[in-house]
FISEFI-973468 format. One record per residue (C-alpha): residue number from 1; residue in one letter; x, y negated, z. Coordinates in steps of 0.2 Angstrom, whole numbers, plus 5000, padded with zeros to 4 digits. Each point is the difference from the previous one (the first is absolute). Layout:
// residues N
NUM, a, X, Y, Z;
...
END
This chain:
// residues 267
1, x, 4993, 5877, 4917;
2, x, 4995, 5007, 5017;
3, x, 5019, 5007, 5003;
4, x, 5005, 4984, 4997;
5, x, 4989, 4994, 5011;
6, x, 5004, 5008, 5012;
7, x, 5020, 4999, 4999;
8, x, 4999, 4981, 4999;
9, x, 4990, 5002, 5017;
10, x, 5012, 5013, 5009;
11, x, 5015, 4986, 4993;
12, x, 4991, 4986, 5009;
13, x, 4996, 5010, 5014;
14, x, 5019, 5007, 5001;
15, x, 5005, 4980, 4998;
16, x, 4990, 4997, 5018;
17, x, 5006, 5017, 5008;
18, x, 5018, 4996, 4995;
19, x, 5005, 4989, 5014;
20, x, 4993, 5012, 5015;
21, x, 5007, 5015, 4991;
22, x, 5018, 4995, 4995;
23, x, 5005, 5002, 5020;
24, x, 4992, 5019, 4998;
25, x, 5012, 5001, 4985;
26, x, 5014, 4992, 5005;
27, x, 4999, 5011, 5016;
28, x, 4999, 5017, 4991;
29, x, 5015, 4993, 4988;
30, x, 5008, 5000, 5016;
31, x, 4997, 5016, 5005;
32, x, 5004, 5008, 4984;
33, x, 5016, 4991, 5001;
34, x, 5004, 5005, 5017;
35, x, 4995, 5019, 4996;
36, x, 5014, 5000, 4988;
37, x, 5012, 4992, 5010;
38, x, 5001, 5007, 5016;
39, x, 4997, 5017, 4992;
40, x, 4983, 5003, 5012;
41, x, 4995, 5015, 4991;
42, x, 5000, 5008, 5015;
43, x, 4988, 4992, 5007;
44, x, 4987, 4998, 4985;
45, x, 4998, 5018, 5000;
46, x, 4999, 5003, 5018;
47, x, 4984, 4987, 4998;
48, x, 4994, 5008, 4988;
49, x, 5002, 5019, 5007;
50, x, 4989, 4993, 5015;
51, x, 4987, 4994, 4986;
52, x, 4999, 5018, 4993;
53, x, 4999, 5009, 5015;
54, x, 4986, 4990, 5008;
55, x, 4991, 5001, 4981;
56, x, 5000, 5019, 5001;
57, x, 4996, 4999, 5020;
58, x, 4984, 4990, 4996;
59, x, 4996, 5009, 4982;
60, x, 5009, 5014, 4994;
61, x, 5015, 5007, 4989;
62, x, 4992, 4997, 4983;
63, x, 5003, 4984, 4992;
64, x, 4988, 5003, 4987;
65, x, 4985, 4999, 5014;
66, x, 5012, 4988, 5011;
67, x, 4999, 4984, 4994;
68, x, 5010, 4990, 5014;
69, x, 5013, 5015, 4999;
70, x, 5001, 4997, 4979;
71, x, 5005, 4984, 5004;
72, x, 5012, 5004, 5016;
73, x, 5009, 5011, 4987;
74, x, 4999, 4987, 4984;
75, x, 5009, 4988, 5011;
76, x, 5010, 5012, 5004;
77, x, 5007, 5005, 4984;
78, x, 5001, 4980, 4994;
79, x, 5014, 4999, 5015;
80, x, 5008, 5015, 4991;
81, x, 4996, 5012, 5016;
82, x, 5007, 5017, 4995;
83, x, 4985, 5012, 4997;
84, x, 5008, 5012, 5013;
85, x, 4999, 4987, 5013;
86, x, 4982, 4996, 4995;
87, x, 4996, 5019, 5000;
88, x, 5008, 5000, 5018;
89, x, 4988, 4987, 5007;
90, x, 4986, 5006, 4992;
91, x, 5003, 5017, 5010;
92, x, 5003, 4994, 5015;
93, x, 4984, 4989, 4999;
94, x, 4990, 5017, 4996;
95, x, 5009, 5008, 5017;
96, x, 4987, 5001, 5013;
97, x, 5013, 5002, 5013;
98, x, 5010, 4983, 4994;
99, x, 4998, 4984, 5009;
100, x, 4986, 4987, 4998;
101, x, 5004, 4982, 4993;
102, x, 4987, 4985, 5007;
103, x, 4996, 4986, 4991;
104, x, 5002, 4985, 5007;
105, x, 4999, 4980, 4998;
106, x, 5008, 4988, 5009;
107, x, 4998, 4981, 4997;
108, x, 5010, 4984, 5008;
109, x, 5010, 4986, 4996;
110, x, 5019, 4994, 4996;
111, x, 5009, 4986, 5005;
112, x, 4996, 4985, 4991;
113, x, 4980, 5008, 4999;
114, x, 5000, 5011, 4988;
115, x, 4988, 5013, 4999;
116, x, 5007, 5019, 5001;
117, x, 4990, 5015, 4996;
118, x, 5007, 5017, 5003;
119, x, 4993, 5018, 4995;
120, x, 5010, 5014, 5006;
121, x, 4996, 5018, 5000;
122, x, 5006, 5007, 5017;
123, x, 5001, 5019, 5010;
124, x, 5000, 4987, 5018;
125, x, 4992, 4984, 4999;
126, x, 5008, 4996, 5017;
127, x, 5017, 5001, 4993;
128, x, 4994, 4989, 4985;
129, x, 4991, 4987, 5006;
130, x, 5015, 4998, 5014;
131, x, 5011, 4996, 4985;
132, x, 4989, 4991, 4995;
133, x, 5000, 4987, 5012;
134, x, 5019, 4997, 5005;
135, x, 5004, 4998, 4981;
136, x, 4986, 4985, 5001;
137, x, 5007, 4995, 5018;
138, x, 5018, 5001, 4995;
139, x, 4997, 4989, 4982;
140, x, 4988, 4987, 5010;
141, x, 4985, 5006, 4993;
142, x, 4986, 5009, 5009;
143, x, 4988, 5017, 5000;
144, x, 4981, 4992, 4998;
145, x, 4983, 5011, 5001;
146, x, 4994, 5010, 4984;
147, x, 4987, 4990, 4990;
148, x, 5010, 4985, 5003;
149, x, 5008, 4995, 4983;
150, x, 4983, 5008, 4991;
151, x, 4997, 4983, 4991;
152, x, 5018, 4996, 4995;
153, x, 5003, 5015, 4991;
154, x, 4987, 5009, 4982;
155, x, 4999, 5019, 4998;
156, x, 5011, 5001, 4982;
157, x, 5005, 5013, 4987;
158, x, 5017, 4997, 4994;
159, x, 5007, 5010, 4986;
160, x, 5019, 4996, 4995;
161, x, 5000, 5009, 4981;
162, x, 5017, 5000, 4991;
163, x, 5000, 4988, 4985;
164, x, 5009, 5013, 4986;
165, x, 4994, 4997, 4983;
166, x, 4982, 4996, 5006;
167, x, 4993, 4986, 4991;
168, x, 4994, 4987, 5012;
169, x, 4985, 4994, 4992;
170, x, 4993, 5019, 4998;
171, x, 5004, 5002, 5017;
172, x, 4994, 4985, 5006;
173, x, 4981, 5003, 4989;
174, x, 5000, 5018, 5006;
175, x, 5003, 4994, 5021;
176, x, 4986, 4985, 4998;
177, x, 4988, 5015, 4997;
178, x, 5005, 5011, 5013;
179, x, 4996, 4985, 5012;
180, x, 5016, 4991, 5002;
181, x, 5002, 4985, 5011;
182, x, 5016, 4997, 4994;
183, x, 5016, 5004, 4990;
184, x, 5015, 4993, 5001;
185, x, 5019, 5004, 4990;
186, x, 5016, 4999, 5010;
187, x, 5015, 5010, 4999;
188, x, 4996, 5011, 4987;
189, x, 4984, 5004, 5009;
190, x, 4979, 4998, 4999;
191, x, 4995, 4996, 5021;
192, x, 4980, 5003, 4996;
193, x, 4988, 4995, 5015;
194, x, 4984, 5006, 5001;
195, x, 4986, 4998, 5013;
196, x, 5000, 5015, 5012;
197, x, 4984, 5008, 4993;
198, x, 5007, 4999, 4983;
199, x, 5017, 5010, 5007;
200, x, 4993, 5016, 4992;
201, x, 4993, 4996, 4985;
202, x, 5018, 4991, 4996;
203, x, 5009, 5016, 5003;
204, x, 4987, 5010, 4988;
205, x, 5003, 4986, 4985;
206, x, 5020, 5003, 5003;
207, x, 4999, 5019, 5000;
208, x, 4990, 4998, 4983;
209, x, 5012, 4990, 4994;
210, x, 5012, 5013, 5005;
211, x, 5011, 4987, 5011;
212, x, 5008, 5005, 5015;
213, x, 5001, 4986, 5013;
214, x, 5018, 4997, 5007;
215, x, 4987, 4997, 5018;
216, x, 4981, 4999, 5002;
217, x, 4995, 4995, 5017;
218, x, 4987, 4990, 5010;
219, x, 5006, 4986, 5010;
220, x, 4998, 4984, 5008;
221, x, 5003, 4985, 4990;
222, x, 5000, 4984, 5010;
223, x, 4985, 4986, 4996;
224, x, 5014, 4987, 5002;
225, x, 5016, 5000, 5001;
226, x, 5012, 4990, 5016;
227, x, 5015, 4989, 4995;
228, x, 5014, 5003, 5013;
229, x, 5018, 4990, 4998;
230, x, 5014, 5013, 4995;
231, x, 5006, 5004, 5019;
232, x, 4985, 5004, 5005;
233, x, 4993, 5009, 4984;
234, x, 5017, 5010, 5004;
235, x, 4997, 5005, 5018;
236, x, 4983, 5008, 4994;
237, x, 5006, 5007, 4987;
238, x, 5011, 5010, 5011;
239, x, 4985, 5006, 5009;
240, x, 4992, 5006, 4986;
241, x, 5017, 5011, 4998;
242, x, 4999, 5007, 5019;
243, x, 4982, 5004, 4996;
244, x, 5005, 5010, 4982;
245, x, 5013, 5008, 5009;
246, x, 4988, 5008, 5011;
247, x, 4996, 5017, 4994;
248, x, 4981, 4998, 5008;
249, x, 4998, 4986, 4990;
250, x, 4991, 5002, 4983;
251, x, 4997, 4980, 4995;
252, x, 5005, 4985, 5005;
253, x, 4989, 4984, 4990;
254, x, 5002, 4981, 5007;
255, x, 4994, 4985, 4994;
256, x, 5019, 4991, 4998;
257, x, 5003, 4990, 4985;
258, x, 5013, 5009, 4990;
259, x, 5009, 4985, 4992;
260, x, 5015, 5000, 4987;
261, x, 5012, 4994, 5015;
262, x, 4996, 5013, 5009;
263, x, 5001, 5014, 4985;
264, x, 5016, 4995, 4999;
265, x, 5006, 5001, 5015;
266, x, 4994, 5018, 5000;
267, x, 5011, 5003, 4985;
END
Protein backbone atom coordinates (compact mmCIF):
# COMPACT_ATOMS: atom_id res chain seq x y z
CA UNK A 1 0.00 0.00 0.00
CA UNK A 2 2.78 2.37 0.99
CA UNK A 3 4.45 1.93 -2.80
CA UNK A 4 1.34 2.67 -3.97
CA UNK A 5 1.31 5.42 -2.05
CA UNK A 6 3.84 6.61 -3.00
CA UNK A 7 3.74 6.11 -6.97
CA UNK A 8 0.29 7.78 -7.05
CA UNK A 9 2.04 10.81 -5.37
CA UNK A 10 5.29 10.90 -7.57
CA UNK A 11 2.31 10.52 -10.73
CA UNK A 12 0.58 13.55 -9.32
CA UNK A 13 3.54 15.30 -8.67
CA UNK A 14 4.99 14.36 -12.27
CA UNK A 15 1.46 15.76 -13.68
CA UNK A 16 2.37 19.49 -12.02
CA UNK A 17 6.19 19.24 -13.03
CA UNK A 18 5.20 18.15 -16.61
CA UNK A 19 4.48 21.59 -18.10
CA UNK A 20 8.00 23.38 -16.64
CA UNK A 21 9.81 20.18 -17.62
CA UNK A 22 8.75 19.39 -21.34
CA UNK A 23 10.92 22.50 -22.61
CA UNK A 24 14.00 20.74 -20.50
CA UNK A 25 12.97 17.66 -22.74
CA UNK A 26 12.06 18.86 -25.77
CA UNK A 27 15.52 20.78 -25.50
CA UNK A 28 17.78 17.61 -24.96
CA UNK A 29 15.57 15.91 -27.76
CA UNK A 30 17.04 18.55 -29.65
CA UNK A 31 20.36 17.95 -28.74
CA UNK A 32 20.37 14.34 -29.20
CA UNK A 33 18.95 15.00 -32.49
CA UNK A 34 21.47 17.45 -33.55
CA UNK A 35 24.47 15.17 -32.23
CA UNK A 36 23.48 12.63 -34.64
CA UNK A 37 23.05 14.85 -37.47
CA UNK A 38 25.66 16.99 -37.73
CA UNK A 39 27.98 14.27 -36.72
CA UNK A 40 29.45 16.45 -33.57
CA UNK A 41 31.23 13.63 -32.14
CA UNK A 42 34.08 15.48 -32.10
CA UNK A 43 33.21 17.86 -30.04
CA UNK A 44 31.33 15.70 -27.30
CA UNK A 45 34.49 14.04 -26.45
CA UNK A 46 36.60 17.10 -26.52
CA UNK A 47 34.12 18.25 -23.66
CA UNK A 48 34.40 15.53 -22.01
CA UNK A 49 38.39 15.09 -22.34
CA UNK A 50 38.34 18.56 -20.46
CA UNK A 51 35.91 17.03 -17.83
CA UNK A 52 38.45 14.21 -17.18
CA UNK A 53 41.44 16.07 -16.89
CA UNK A 54 40.23 18.59 -14.59
CA UNK A 55 38.72 15.47 -12.50
CA UNK A 56 42.08 13.87 -12.08
CA UNK A 57 43.65 17.56 -11.63
CA UNK A 58 41.45 18.14 -8.52
CA UNK A 59 41.34 14.23 -7.22
CA UNK A 60 43.36 11.79 -8.79
CA UNK A 61 43.73 8.88 -11.39
CA UNK A 62 41.55 6.31 -9.47
CA UNK A 63 38.06 6.25 -10.30
CA UNK A 64 37.24 3.93 -7.63
CA UNK A 65 38.29 6.87 -5.00
CA UNK A 66 37.34 9.62 -7.76
CA UNK A 67 33.93 9.99 -7.76
CA UNK A 68 33.51 13.07 -10.21
CA UNK A 69 36.15 11.28 -12.47
CA UNK A 70 33.64 7.84 -12.30
CA UNK A 71 31.27 9.86 -13.63
CA UNK A 72 33.53 12.05 -16.25
CA UNK A 73 34.25 8.48 -17.69
CA UNK A 74 30.64 6.89 -17.28
CA UNK A 75 29.43 9.65 -19.53
CA UNK A 76 32.17 9.14 -21.48
CA UNK A 77 31.58 5.58 -22.35
CA UNK A 78 27.54 6.34 -22.79
CA UNK A 79 28.84 8.77 -25.98
CA UNK A 80 30.73 5.67 -27.18
CA UNK A 81 34.27 7.45 -26.28
CA UNK A 82 36.87 4.98 -27.31
CA UNK A 83 38.65 3.64 -24.10
CA UNK A 84 42.11 4.62 -25.68
CA UNK A 85 40.94 8.16 -25.85
CA UNK A 86 39.57 8.18 -22.36
CA UNK A 87 42.99 6.54 -21.12
CA UNK A 88 44.56 9.48 -23.13
CA UNK A 89 42.78 12.15 -21.02
CA UNK A 90 43.06 10.54 -18.01
CA UNK A 91 47.09 10.64 -18.42
CA UNK A 92 47.30 13.84 -19.56
CA UNK A 93 45.24 14.96 -16.41
CA UNK A 94 47.75 13.13 -14.17
CA UNK A 95 50.73 15.11 -16.10
CA UNK A 96 52.01 17.72 -13.76
CA UNK A 97 53.69 19.47 -16.48
CA UNK A 98 50.28 19.72 -18.65
CA UNK A 99 48.08 22.69 -18.80
CA UNK A 100 45.61 23.87 -16.06
CA UNK A 101 41.68 24.12 -17.10
CA UNK A 102 39.74 27.10 -15.02
CA UNK A 103 36.32 26.78 -14.27
CA UNK A 104 34.18 29.40 -15.01
CA UNK A 105 30.51 30.78 -15.30
CA UNK A 106 29.24 33.22 -17.23
CA UNK A 107 25.64 34.59 -17.19
CA UNK A 108 23.64 37.15 -19.58
CA UNK A 109 20.76 37.47 -21.74
CA UNK A 110 19.48 36.85 -25.62
CA UNK A 111 17.63 38.63 -27.63
CA UNK A 112 14.12 38.53 -26.88
CA UNK A 113 15.14 38.25 -22.80
CA UNK A 114 16.05 34.99 -22.44
CA UNK A 115 18.14 33.97 -19.88
CA UNK A 116 21.64 32.25 -20.90
CA UNK A 117 24.03 30.51 -18.44
CA UNK A 118 27.31 29.30 -19.66
CA UNK A 119 29.99 26.97 -17.79
CA UNK A 120 33.11 26.63 -19.66
CA UNK A 121 36.36 25.08 -18.58
CA UNK A 122 39.22 27.33 -19.92
CA UNK A 123 43.43 27.31 -19.98
CA UNK A 124 42.71 31.62 -20.46
CA UNK A 125 39.68 33.17 -19.18
CA UNK A 126 40.74 36.31 -21.01
CA UNK A 127 40.37 34.64 -24.44
CA UNK A 128 36.93 33.09 -23.07
CA UNK A 129 35.15 35.47 -21.66
CA UNK A 130 36.27 37.82 -24.84
CA UNK A 131 34.19 35.28 -26.93
CA UNK A 132 32.08 35.35 -24.87
CA UNK A 133 30.81 38.69 -25.23
CA UNK A 134 30.96 39.38 -29.08
CA UNK A 135 28.82 36.21 -29.72
CA UNK A 136 26.03 37.95 -27.24
CA UNK A 137 27.03 41.48 -28.88
CA UNK A 138 26.83 40.01 -32.46
CA UNK A 139 23.12 37.87 -31.70
CA UNK A 140 21.70 41.09 -29.83
CA UNK A 141 22.12 39.70 -26.61
CA UNK A 142 24.29 40.96 -23.75
CA UNK A 143 27.33 39.66 -21.10
CA UNK A 144 25.44 40.57 -17.37
CA UNK A 145 27.42 39.98 -13.79
CA UNK A 146 27.61 36.38 -12.18
CA UNK A 147 24.85 35.89 -9.74
CA UNK A 148 22.51 37.43 -11.98
CA UNK A 149 20.25 34.75 -13.41
CA UNK A 150 20.67 32.79 -9.61
CA UNK A 151 16.73 32.95 -9.32
CA UNK A 152 15.67 31.84 -12.84
CA UNK A 153 17.64 28.76 -13.00
CA UNK A 154 17.44 25.26 -9.98
CA UNK A 155 20.57 23.21 -9.37
CA UNK A 156 19.27 19.56 -11.15
CA UNK A 157 20.50 16.10 -11.69
CA UNK A 158 19.47 14.88 -15.07
CA UNK A 159 20.16 11.34 -15.85
CA UNK A 160 19.11 10.27 -19.58
CA UNK A 161 18.92 6.25 -19.24
CA UNK A 162 18.22 4.23 -22.36
CA UNK A 163 14.82 2.58 -22.36
CA UNK A 164 15.99 -1.28 -23.66
CA UNK A 165 13.74 -3.83 -22.23
CA UNK A 166 13.43 -2.06 -18.82
CA UNK A 167 10.00 -2.25 -17.54
CA UNK A 168 8.79 1.18 -16.89
CA UNK A 169 6.80 0.83 -13.74
CA UNK A 170 9.89 -1.24 -12.04
CA UNK A 171 11.89 1.48 -13.10
CA UNK A 172 9.72 4.14 -12.28
CA UNK A 173 9.06 2.41 -8.17
CA UNK A 174 12.90 1.86 -8.13
CA UNK A 175 13.78 5.92 -9.01
CA UNK A 176 10.75 7.35 -6.66
CA UNK A 177 13.12 5.62 -3.93
CA UNK A 178 16.16 6.95 -4.97
CA UNK A 179 14.72 10.48 -4.56
CA UNK A 180 13.40 11.34 -7.93
CA UNK A 181 11.63 14.51 -8.77
CA UNK A 182 10.71 13.36 -12.01
CA UNK A 183 10.72 10.85 -14.78
CA UNK A 184 9.65 11.25 -18.03
CA UNK A 185 9.68 8.72 -21.58
CA UNK A 186 10.55 10.08 -24.93
CA UNK A 187 12.30 8.61 -27.74
CA UNK A 188 13.01 5.44 -26.51
CA UNK A 189 14.56 7.14 -23.30
CA UNK A 190 13.87 7.72 -19.11
CA UNK A 191 14.94 11.81 -18.61
CA UNK A 192 15.05 11.34 -14.64
CA UNK A 193 15.37 14.71 -12.58
CA UNK A 194 16.36 14.79 -9.28
CA UNK A 195 17.15 17.60 -6.67
CA UNK A 196 20.95 18.38 -6.62
CA UNK A 197 21.51 16.75 -3.31
CA UNK A 198 19.77 13.70 -4.39
CA UNK A 199 22.45 13.55 -7.54
CA UNK A 200 24.38 11.05 -5.74
CA UNK A 201 22.24 8.76 -4.29
CA UNK A 202 20.49 8.53 -7.86
CA UNK A 203 23.73 7.41 -9.38
CA UNK A 204 24.23 4.62 -6.39
CA UNK A 205 20.55 3.21 -7.11
CA UNK A 206 21.44 2.90 -11.08
CA UNK A 207 24.77 1.36 -10.53
CA UNK A 208 22.75 -1.30 -8.16
CA UNK A 209 20.62 -1.83 -10.76
CA UNK A 210 23.37 -2.37 -12.81
CA UNK A 211 22.26 0.40 -15.57
CA UNK A 212 24.59 2.45 -17.37
CA UNK A 213 23.25 6.10 -18.03
CA UNK A 214 23.65 7.17 -21.75
CA UNK A 215 24.49 10.85 -19.54
CA UNK A 216 24.35 11.77 -15.87
CA UNK A 217 24.96 15.46 -15.18
CA UNK A 218 24.04 18.39 -13.01
CA UNK A 219 22.45 21.26 -14.70
CA UNK A 220 20.26 24.15 -14.74
CA UNK A 221 16.72 23.64 -15.41
CA UNK A 222 14.78 26.81 -15.84
CA UNK A 223 11.81 27.86 -13.08
CA UNK A 224 9.78 29.01 -16.13
CA UNK A 225 10.17 28.72 -19.34
CA UNK A 226 9.88 32.07 -22.20
CA UNK A 227 7.63 31.97 -25.19
CA UNK A 228 9.36 33.67 -28.15
CA UNK A 229 7.72 33.75 -31.82
CA UNK A 230 9.65 31.25 -34.28
CA UNK A 231 12.01 34.17 -35.82
CA UNK A 232 13.13 35.09 -32.80
CA UNK A 233 13.30 31.57 -30.99
CA UNK A 234 15.52 30.97 -34.18
CA UNK A 235 17.93 33.90 -33.87
CA UNK A 236 18.62 32.42 -30.28
CA UNK A 237 18.96 29.44 -31.06
CA UNK A 238 21.75 30.18 -33.37
CA UNK A 239 23.50 31.65 -30.43
CA UNK A 240 23.13 28.86 -28.33
CA UNK A 241 25.12 27.11 -31.47
CA UNK A 242 28.16 29.79 -31.63
CA UNK A 243 28.36 29.16 -27.91
CA UNK A 244 28.44 25.06 -28.26
CA UNK A 245 30.77 25.49 -30.89
CA UNK A 246 33.19 27.07 -28.64
CA UNK A 247 35.62 24.58 -27.26
CA UNK A 248 35.79 26.61 -23.75
CA UNK A 249 32.45 26.12 -23.42
CA UNK A 250 31.21 23.17 -21.39
CA UNK A 251 27.14 24.17 -21.03
CA UNK A 252 24.88 26.35 -22.33
CA UNK A 253 21.08 26.13 -20.40
CA UNK A 254 18.32 29.03 -21.20
CA UNK A 255 15.01 29.54 -20.17
CA UNK A 256 13.39 29.53 -24.00
CA UNK A 257 10.28 27.66 -24.53
CA UNK A 258 11.19 24.79 -26.88
CA UNK A 259 7.77 24.59 -28.69
CA UNK A 260 6.86 21.82 -31.58
CA UNK A 261 7.13 24.66 -34.17
CA UNK A 262 10.23 25.28 -33.48
CA UNK A 263 11.37 21.37 -33.01
CA UNK A 264 10.49 21.17 -36.27
CA UNK A 265 12.16 23.56 -37.72
CA UNK A 266 15.27 22.11 -36.19
CA UNK A 267 14.48 18.91 -38.02
Amino acid sequence: MALNADKKQFQERNFINHSLMSGHNKWSTIKRKKGALDAKRSKIFSKINKEITVAVKESGPDPDSNPRLRLAIANAKGASMPKDNIQRAISKGADKDGNSFIECTYEGYASGGIAIFIEATTDNPQRTVSNIRSYFNKYGGNLGTNGSLSFIFDRKGIFTVPQGNLDQDEFEMAVIDAGAEDLQLEDGFFTITTALEDFGPMMKKLEELGIEPENAELQRVPKDNTNLDLESSKKVMRLIDIFEEDDDIQAVYHNMEITDELMDAME
